[in-house]
C-alpha positions, 0 to 999 in steps of 0.5 A, a space after each residue: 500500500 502507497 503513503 497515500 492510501 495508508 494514510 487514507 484508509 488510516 483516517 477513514 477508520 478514525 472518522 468512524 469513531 468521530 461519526 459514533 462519537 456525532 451519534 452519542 453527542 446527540 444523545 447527550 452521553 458526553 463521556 462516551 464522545 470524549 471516550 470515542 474522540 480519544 479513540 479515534 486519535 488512537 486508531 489514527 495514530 496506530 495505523 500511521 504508525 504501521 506504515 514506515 513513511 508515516 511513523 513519525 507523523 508530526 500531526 500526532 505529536 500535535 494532536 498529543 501536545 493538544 490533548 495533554 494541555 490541562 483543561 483542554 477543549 482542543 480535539 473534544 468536539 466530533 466537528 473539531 476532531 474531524 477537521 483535525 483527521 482530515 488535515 493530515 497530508 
């Protein structure tokens, strides 16, 4: 599989968790959208990291250094996590 498509399919499988996370968000479970939020940051980060060109993809140290500031709202709406997701290059 190219860099491309790797990348790609990484940020298909993450949007998912971000659709789930817009489906609890409505019902107003918002432990679980933070849970499915968090898990898609995850998913992303782990599959990038199974391809040797995308291993030590800058967006992921971003995206941690955004997560791990104390009392942070950055990546903790469906919305704002998918434009993130959908940024990496």
């Amino acid at each position: 599989m190219t860099r491309d498509e790797h990348l790609e399919w990484a940020k298909r499988r993450a949007l998912e968790y971000v659709e789930a996370a817009r489906y609890e968000q409505v019902a107003t479970r918002y432990e679980r959208v933070r849970e499915l939020l968090l898990a898609a940051f995850t998913s992303l980060g782990s599959d990038l990291a199974k391809h040797p060109e995308l291993q030590n993809h800058k967006g992921i140290d971003l995206g941690m250094a955004l997560i791990m500031i104390p009392d942070s709202t950055y990546l903790s709406s469906p919305e704002v996590m998918k434009h993130f997701i959908e940024g990496f290059q």
